[in-house]
C-alpha positions in Angstrom: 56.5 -86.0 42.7 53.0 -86.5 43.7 54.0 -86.5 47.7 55.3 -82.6 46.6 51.8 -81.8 46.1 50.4 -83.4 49.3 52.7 -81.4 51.5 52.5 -77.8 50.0 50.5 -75.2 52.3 47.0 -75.4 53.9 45.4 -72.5 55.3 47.1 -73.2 58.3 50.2 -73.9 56.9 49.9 -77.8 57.2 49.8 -80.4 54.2 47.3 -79.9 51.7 43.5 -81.1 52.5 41.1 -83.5 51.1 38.3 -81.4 50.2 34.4 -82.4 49.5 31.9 -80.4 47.7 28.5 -82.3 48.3 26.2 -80.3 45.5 22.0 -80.9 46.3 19.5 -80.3 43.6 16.8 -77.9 44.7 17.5 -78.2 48.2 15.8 -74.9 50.5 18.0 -72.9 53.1 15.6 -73.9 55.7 15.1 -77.9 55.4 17.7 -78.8 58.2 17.0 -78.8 61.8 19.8 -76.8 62.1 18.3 -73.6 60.6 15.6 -74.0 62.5 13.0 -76.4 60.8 10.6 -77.7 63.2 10.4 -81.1 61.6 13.2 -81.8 59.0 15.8 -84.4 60.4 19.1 -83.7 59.3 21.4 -84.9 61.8 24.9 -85.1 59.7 24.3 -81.7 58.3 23.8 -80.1 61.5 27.4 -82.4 62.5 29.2 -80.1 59.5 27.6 -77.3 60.6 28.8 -77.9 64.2 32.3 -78.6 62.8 32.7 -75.2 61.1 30.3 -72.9 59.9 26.6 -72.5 58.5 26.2 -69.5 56.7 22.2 -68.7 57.0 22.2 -66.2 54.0 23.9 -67.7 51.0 22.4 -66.6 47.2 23.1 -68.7 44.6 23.9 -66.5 41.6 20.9 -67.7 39.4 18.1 -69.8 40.7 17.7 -71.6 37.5 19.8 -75.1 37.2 22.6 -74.2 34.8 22.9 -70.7 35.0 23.3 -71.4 38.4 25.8 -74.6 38.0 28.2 -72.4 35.5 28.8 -69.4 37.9 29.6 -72.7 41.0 32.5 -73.6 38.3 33.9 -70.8 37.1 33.1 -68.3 40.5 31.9 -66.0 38.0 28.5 -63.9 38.4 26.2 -64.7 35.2 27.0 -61.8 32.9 30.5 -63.5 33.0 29.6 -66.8 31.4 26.5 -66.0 29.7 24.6 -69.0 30.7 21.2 -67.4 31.2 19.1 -70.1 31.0 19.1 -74.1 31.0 18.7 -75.9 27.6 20.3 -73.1 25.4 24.3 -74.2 25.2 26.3 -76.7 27.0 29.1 -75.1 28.9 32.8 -74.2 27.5 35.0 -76.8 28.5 37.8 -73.6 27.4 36.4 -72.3 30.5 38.8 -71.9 33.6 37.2 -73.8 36.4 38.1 -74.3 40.0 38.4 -78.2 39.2 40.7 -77.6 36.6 42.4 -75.4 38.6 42.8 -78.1 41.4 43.6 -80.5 38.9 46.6 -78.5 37.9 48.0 -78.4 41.3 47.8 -82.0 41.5 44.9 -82.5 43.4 43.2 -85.8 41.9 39.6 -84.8 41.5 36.5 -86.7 40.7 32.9 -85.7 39.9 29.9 -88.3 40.7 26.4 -87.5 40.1 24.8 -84.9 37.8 26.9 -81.6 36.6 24.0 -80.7 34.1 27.2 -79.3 31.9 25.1 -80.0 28.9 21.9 -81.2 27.5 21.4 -84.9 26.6 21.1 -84.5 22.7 17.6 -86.8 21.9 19.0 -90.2 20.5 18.2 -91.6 17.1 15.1 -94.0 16.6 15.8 -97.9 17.9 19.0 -96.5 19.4 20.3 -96.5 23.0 23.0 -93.5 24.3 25.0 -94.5 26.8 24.9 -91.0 28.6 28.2 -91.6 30.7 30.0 -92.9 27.7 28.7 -90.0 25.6 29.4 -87.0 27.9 32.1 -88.6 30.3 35.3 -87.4 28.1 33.3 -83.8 28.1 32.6 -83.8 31.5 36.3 -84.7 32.7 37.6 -81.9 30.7 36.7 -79.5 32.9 38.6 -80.9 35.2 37.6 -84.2 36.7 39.9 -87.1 36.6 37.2 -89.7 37.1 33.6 -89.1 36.3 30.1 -90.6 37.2 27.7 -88.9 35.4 24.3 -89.1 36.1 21.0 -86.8 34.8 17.7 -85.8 36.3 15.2 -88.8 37.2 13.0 -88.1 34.4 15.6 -89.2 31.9 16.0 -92.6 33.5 12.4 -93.3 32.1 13.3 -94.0 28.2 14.8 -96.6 27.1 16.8 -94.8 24.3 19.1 -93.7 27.3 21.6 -95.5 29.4 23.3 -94.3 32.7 25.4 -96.1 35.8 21.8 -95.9 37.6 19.7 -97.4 35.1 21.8 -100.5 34.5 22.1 -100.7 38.3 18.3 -100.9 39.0 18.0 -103.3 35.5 20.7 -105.5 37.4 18.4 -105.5 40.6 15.8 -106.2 38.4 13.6 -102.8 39.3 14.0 -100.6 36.3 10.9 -101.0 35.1 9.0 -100.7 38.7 11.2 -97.1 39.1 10.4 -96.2 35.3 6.8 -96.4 36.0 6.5 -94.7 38.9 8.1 -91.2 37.5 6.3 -91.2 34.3 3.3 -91.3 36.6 4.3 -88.1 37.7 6.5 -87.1 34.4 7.2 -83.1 34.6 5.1 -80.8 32.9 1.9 -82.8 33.4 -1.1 -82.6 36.1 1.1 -84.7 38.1 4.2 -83.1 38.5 4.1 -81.8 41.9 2.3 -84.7 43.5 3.7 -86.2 46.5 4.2 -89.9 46.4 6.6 -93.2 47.4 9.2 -94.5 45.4 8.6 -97.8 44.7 12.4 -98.9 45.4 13.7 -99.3 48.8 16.2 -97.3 50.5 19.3 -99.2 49.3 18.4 -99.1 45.8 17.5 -95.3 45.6 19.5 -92.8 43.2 21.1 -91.1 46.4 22.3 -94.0 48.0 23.8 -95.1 44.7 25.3 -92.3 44.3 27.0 -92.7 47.4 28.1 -96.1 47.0 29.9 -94.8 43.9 31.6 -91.7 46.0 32.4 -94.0 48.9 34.0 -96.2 46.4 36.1 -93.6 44.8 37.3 -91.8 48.5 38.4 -95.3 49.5 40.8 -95.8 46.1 42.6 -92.8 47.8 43.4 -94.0 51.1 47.0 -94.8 49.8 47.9 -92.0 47.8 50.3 -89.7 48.5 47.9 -86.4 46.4 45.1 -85.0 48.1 42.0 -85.4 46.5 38.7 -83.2 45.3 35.6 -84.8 45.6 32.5 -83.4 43.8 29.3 -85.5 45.0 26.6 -84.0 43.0 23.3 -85.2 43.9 19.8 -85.3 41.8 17.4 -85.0 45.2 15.7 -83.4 46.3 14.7 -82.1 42.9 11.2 -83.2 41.9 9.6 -85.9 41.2 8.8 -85.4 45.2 9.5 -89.2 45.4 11.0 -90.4 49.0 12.1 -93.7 50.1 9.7 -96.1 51.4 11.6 -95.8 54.9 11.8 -91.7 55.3 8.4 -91.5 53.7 6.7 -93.3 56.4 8.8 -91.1 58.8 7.1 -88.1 57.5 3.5 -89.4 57.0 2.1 -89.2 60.9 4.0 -85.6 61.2 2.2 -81.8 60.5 3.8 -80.0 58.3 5.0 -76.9 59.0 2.3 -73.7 57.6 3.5 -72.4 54.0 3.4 -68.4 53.1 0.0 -69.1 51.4 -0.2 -65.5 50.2 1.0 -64.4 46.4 2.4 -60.9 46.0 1.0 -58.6 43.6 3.1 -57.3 40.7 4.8 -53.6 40.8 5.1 -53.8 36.9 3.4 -55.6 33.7 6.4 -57.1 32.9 7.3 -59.1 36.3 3.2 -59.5 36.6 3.7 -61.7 33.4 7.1 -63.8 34.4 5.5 -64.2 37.7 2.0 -65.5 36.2 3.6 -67.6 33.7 5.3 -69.3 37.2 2.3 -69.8 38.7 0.8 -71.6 35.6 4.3 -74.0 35.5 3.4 -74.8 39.3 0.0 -76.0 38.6 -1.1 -73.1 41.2 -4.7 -73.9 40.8 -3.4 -77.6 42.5 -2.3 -76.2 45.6 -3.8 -76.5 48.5 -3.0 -76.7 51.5 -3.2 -80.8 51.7 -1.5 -81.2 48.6 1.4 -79.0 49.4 2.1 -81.5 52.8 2.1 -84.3 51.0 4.6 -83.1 48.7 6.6 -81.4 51.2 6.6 -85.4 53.4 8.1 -86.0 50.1 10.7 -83.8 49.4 11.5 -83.9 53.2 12.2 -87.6 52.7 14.6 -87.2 50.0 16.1 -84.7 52.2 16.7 -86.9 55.2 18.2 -89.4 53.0 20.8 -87.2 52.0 21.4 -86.2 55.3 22.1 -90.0 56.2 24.2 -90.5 52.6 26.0 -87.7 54.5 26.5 -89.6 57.8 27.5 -92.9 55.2 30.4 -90.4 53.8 31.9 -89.6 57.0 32.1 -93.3 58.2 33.9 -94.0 55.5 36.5 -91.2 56.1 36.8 -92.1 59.3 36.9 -95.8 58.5 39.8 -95.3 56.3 41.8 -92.4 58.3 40.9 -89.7 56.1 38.3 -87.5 58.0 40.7 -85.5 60.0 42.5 -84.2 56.7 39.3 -83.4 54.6 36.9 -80.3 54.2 33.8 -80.7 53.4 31.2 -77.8 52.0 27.7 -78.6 51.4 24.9 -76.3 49.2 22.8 -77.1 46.6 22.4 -75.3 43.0 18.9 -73.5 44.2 16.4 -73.8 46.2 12.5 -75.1 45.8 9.5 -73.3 47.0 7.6 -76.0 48.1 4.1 -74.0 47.8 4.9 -70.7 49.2 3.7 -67.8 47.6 1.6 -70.3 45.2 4.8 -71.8 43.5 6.7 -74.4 43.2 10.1 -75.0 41.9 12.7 -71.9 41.3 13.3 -68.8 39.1 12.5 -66.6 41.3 13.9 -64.6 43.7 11.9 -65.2 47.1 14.0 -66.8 49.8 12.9 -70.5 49.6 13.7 -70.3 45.5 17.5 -68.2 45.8 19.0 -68.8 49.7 20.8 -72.1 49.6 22.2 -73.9 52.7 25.7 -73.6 52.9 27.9 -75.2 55.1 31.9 -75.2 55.5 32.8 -78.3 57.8 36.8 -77.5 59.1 38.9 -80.1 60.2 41.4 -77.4 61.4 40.8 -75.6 64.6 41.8 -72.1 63.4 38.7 -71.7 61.0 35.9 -73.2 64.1 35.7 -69.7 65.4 32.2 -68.7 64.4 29.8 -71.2 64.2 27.3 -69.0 62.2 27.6 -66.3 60.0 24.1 -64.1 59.0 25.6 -61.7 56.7 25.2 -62.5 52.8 27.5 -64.7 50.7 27.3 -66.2 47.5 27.6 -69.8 45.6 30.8 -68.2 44.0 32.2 -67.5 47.4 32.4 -71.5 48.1 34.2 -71.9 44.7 36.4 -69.8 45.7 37.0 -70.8 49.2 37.9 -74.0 47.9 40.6 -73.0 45.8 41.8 -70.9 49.1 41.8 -74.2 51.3 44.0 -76.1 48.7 46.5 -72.9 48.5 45.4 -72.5 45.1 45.4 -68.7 43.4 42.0 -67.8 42.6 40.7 -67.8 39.3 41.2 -64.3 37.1 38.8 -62.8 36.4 36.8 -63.9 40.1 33.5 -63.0 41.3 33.9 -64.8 44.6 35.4 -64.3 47.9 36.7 -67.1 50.4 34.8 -67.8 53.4 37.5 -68.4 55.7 38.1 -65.1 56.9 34.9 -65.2 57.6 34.6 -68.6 59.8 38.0 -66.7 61.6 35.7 -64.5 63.0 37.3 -61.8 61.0 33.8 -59.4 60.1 35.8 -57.4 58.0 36.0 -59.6 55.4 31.7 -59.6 55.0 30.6 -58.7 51.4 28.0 -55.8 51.4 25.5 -57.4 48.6 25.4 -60.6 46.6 23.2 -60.3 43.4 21.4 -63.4 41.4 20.2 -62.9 37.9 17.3 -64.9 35.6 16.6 -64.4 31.9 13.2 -65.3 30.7 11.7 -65.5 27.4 8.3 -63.1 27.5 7.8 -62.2 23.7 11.9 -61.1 23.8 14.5 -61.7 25.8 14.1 -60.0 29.5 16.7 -60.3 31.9 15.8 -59.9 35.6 18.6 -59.2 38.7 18.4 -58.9 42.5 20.7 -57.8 45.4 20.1 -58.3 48.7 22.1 -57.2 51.9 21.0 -59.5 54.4 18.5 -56.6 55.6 16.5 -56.1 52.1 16.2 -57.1 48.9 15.6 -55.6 45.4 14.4 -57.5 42.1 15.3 -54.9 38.5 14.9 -55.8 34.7 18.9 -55.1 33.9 17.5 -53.1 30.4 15.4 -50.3 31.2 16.1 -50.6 35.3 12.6 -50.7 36.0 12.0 -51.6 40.1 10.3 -55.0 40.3 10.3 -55.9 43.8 11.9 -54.3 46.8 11.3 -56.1 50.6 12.4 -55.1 54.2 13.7 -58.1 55.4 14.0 -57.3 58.5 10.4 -56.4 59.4 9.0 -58.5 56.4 10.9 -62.0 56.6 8.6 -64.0 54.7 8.4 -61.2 51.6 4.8 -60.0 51.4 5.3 -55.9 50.9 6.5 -55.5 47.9 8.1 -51.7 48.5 9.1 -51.1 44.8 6.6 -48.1 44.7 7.2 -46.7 48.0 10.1 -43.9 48.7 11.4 -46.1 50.8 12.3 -49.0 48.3 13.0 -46.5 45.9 15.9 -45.6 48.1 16.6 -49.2 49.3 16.9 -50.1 45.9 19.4 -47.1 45.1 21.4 -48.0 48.2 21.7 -51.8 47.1 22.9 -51.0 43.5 25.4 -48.4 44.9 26.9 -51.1 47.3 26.9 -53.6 43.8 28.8 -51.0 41.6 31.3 -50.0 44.5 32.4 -53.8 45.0 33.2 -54.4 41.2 31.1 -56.9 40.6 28.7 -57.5 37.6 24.9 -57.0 37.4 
């Protein structure tokens, strides 16, 4: 019966716990006043974070949107899926996934928001795709029961596709006002990084809609005897850097805070290239230090609103009973480097682009014991984690490792290194990994081995030596991939 499932084990050996996964698109490590940011205001994040544990070092295991989405699924590092890039395949529903897996145990699950599982195939001529109608059935068979699906904001501008969002803003009669507004700054064009007001107010924004829709679904289970997964995938703050009118004008009469300015110079002809042909998809020539803040009011803006969508999702499990019986992690797929080192966007491996916030919010007492961890953990660890909350064995084969020990206070249980991986196309395939240790990190092409990059961390926070040539980094670099090969896990 379904009440057998609500009462099998928690970690503390109660009834099994609601749990929510709230997934940010391009959100930084640093953009919460809880790390530390001297202007971000993020309120309901720093609440999680005060209920259980921020972990300041977590890597996602690619900083490239699908690569980076297939590895949170499966817990697997990226050699184990073989999603190296986005735009290439859609992922293997065959594929054994911590939904499913929770599924399975009877947990009733529900994505809403954008899984980027696939890539919307380009309709016909004088034909509209209903994108949730098209890729909902593929979407749930990785193991969601109910399904929103939703896409970046620079699909909602043709009118050859259809989502929950789009026929919600044509209801509210502001479609077209929202379409215009994002082609003005469509991707891939002069425009792309510029910093500017969404034309919709708060209420009628993609985050709070997406909200609304998760609210919905978290109050359909106040009666149920199963506990339930939630996955609340948002599209922000992924560019266009378009706030809400209301945030926005928070952020205008504020200074933002000084960017790393300074690019690094290449160790190798090879990483000289990927990192050029970066700089020319970030418009580098466009960034100065004026135009950087007004994006950055932006992004912060889409940031804050989040934040408040968070506080929205706890008054609704408290409003309905629920909060005291549900986890709730928050991270994001990658981060966004927001003009540092002359870049914006990802696919790389400095700290803005791969560190990810990462929080574990406990309603138990037993995992409060250390509010913040510093050593190194991965995207793959929170998959796992997950499956270890609902009393779930982990998925074989496993890359990850469950936090809990960890928010325990047991130090023991601290991985050594967490690695990341991109593949790039520079006249052949190249495939690029790091490892880091908390203390350094090291950037290698995985064919021939050659040292990329290699940073003290410790003395060099911000990543502006590159020690690759040095003995020193030679033998920080050794050190790193001995750690890697004596844990077992792919690089």
């Amino acid at each position: 019966m379904a009440s057998d499932h609500r009462e099998a084990a928690s970690p503390t050996g109660g009834a099994r716990p609601n749990i929510i996964y709230v997934l940010a698109d391009q959100h930084r490590h640093d953009a919460m006043s809880g790390a530390g940011h001297p202007v971000v205001v993020t309120p309901n994040l720093d609440r999680l974070a005060a209920e259980g544990t921020r972990f300041e070092t977590a890597w996602c295991q690619s900083p490239v949107c699908q690569s980076s989405r297939a590895s949170i699924i499966t817990g697997r590092h990226v050699p184990g899926h073989g999603v190296s890039r986005n735009f290439v395949r859609d992922f293997d529903p065959a594929w054994p996934t911590f939904m499913g897996a929770l599924r399975s145990a009877g947990y009733a699950t529900a994505n809403v928001g954008k899984t980027h599982y696939f890539t919307p195939a380009r309709p016909e001529p004088d034909t509209t795709v209903d994108l949730a109608e098209a890729q909902g059935e593929f979407v749930r068979s990785f193991g969601f029961d109910h399904v929103v699906e939703e896409f970046d904001r620079y699909l909602h501008v043709s009118p050859r596709f259809s989502t929950p969002y789009t026929r919600f803003l044509d209801e509210a009669g502001a479609l077209e006002r929202y379409r215009e507004a994002v082609r003005a700054v469509f991707r891939l064009t002069p425009r792309h990084w510029d910093g500017v007001v969404s034309p919709l107010p708060k209420e009628l924004d993609l985050t709070s809609f997406l909200t609304d829709q998760a609210i919905d679904w978290i109050e359909s289970q106040q009666h149920r005897n199963t506990p339930f997964f939630l996955q609340l995938s948002y599209v922000a703050p992924h560019v266009p850097l378009m706030g809400d009118p209301e945030w926005s004008e928070y952020y205008q009469g504020l200074d933002m805070p000084p960017r790393i300015a300074e690019p690094v110079a290449a160790s190798t002809p090879v990483w000289g290239a990927y990192v050029e042909a970066l700089r020319r998809h970030s418009n580098s020539h466009l960034l100065s230090d004026d135009y950087v803040a007004r994006g950055a009011r932006q992004y912060f803006a889409m940031v804050s609103l989040i934040d408040e969508c968070v506080g929205r999702l706890l008054g609704a499990l408290e409003r309905t009973g629920q909060l005291a019986d549900t986890w709730i992690l928050y991270s994001a797929d990658h981060g966004e480097m927001l003009g540092d080192h002359e870049l914006m966007a990802k696919m790389n491996f400095y700290r803005p682009s791969v560190q990810v916030p990462a929080i574990v919010r406990s309603p138990e007492d037993a995992c409060r014991s250390a509010p913040h961890v510093t050593g190194p953990i991965e995207a793959v660890d929170l998959s796992a984690t997950i499956l270890d909350i609902a009393g779930v064995p982990q998925l074989e084969p496993c890359d990850g490792r469950s936090v809990l020990a960890l928010m325990r206070g047991e130090r023991s249980a601290q991985k050594e290194v967490v690695v990341s991986e991109i593949s790039a196309n520079l006249g052949g395939e190249r495939n690029f990994v790091a490892l880091c240790d908390g203390k350094a990190r090291v950037t290698f092409e995985r064919a021939t081995g050659e040292l990329c990059e290699v940073f003290d961390l410790s003395s060099d926070p911000d990543e502006l030596h590159n020690l690759a040539q040095t003995p020193a980094g030679i033998e920080t670099a050794s050190r790193l991939s001995a750690a890697l090969e004596a844990s077992g896990s792919a690089a």
